[in-house]
Biotite code that builds the C-alpha atoms (Angstrom):
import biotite.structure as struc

atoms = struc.array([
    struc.Atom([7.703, -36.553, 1.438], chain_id="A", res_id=1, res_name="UNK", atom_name="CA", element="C"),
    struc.Atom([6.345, -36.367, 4.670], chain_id="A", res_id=2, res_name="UNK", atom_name="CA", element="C"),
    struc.Atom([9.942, -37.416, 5.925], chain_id="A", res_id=3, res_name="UNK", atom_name="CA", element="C"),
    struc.Atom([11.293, -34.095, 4.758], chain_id="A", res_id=4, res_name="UNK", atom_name="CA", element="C"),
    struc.Atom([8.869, -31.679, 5.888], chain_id="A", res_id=5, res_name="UNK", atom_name="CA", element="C"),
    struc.Atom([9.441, -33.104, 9.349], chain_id="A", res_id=6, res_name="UNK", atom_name="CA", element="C"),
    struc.Atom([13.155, -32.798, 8.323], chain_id="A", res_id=7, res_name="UNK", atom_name="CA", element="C"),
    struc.Atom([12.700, -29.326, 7.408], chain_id="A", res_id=8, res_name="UNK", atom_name="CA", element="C"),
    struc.Atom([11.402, -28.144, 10.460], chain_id="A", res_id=9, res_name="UNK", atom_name="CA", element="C"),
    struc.Atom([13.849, -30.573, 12.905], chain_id="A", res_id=10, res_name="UNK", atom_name="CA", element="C"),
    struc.Atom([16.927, -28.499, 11.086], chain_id="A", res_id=11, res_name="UNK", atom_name="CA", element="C"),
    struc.Atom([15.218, -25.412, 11.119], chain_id="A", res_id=12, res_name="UNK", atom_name="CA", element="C"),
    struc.Atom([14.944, -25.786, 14.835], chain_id="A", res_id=13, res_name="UNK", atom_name="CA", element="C"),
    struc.Atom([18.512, -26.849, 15.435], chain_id="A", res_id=14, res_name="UNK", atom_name="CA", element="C"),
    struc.Atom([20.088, -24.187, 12.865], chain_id="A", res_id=15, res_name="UNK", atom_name="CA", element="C"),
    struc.Atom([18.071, -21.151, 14.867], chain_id="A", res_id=16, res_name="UNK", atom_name="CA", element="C"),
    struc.Atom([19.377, -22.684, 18.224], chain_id="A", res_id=17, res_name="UNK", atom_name="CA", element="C"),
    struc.Atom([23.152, -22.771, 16.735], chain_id="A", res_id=18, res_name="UNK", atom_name="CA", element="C"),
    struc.Atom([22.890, -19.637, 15.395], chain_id="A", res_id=19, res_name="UNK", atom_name="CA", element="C"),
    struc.Atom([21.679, -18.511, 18.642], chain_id="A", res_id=20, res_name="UNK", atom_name="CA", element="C"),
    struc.Atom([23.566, -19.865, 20.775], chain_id="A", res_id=21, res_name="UNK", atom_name="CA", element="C"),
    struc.Atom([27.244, -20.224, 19.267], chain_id="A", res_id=22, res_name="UNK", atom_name="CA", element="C"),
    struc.Atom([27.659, -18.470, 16.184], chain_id="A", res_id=23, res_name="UNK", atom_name="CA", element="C"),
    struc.Atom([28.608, -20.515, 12.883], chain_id="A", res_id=24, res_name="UNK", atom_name="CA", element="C"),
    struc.Atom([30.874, -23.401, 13.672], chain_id="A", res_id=25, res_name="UNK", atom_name="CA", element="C"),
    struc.Atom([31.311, -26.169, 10.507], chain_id="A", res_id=26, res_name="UNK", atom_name="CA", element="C"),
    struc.Atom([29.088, -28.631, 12.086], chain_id="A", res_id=27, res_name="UNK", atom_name="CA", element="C"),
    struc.Atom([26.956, -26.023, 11.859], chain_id="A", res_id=28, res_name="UNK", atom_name="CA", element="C"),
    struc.Atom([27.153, -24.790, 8.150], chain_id="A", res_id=29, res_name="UNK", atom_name="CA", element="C"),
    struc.Atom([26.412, -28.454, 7.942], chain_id="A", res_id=30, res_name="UNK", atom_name="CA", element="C"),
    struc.Atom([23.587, -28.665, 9.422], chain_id="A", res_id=31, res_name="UNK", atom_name="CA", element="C"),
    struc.Atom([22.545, -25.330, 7.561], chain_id="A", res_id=32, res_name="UNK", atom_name="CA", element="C"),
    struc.Atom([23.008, -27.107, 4.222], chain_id="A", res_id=33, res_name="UNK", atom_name="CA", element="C"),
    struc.Atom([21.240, -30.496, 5.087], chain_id="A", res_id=34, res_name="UNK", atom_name="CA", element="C"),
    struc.Atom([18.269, -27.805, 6.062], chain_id="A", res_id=35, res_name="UNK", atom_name="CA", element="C"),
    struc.Atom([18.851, -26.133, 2.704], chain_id="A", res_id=36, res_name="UNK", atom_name="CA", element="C"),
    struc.Atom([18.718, -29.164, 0.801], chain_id="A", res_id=37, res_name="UNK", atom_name="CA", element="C"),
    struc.Atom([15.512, -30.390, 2.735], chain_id="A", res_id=38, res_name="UNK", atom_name="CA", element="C"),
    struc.Atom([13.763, -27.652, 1.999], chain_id="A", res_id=39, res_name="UNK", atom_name="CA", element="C"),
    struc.Atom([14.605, -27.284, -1.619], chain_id="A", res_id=40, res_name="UNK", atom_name="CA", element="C"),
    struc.Atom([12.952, -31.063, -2.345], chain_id="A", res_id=41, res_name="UNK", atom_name="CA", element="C"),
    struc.Atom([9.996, -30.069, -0.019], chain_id="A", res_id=42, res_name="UNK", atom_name="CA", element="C"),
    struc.Atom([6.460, -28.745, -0.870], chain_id="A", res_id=43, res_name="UNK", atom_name="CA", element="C"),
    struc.Atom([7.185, -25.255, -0.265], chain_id="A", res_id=44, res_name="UNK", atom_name="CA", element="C"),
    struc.Atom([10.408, -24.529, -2.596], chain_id="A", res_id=45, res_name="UNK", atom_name="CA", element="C"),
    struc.Atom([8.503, -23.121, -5.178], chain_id="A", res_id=46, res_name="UNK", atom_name="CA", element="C"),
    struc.Atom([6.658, -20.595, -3.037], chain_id="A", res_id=47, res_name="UNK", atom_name="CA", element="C"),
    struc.Atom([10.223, -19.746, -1.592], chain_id="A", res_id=48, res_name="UNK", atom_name="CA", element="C"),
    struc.Atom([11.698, -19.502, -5.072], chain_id="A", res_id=49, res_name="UNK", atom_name="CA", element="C"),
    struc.Atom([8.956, -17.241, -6.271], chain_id="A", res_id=50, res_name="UNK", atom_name="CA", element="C"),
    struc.Atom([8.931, -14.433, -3.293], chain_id="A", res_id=51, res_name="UNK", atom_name="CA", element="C"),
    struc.Atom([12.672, -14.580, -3.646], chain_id="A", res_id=52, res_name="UNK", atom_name="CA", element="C"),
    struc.Atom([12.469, -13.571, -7.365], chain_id="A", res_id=53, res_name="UNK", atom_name="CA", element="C"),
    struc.Atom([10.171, -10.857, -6.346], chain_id="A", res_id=54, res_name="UNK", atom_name="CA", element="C"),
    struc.Atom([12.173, -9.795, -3.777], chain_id="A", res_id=55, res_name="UNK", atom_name="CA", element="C"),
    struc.Atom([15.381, -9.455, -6.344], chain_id="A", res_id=56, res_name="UNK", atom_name="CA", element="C"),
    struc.Atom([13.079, -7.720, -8.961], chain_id="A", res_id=57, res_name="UNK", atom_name="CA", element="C"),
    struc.Atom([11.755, -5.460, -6.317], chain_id="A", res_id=58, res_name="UNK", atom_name="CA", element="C"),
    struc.Atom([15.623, -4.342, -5.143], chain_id="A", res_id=59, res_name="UNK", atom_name="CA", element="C"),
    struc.Atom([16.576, -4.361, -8.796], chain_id="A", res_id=60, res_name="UNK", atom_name="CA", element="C"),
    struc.Atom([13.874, -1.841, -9.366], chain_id="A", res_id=61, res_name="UNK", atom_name="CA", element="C"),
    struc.Atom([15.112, 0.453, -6.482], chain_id="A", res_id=62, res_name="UNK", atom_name="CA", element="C"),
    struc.Atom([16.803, 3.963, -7.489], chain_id="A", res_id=63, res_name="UNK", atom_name="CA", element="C"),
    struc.Atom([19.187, 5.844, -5.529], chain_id="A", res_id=64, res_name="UNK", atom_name="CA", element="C"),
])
């Protein structure tokens, strides 16, 4: 696991500098979904899952 973490944060790194940098190019968008995938197996995905549900539930709440 400890593989991944430092995974996590090695694509996290390069997908900020491409999106900085160049814009979204394929290699890219790969690199975005290896960082996706990283994160999803690491320690924090359930933290991540949970303030994302409140976030939907908190917009879903929201009347114009």
């Amino acid at each position: 696991m400890v593989l991944s973490i430092s995974g996590v944060v090695l694509l996290g790194i390069i997908c900020f500098l491409f999106f900085k940098k160049d814009g979204m190019k394929l290699t890219h968008a790969f690199a975005s979904s290896l960082f996706g995938f990283f994160l999803a197996g690491s320690a924090i995905a359930p933290s991540i899952t949970a303030s994302t549900a409140s976030l939907a539930s908190l917009l879903g709440g929201i009347k114009l």
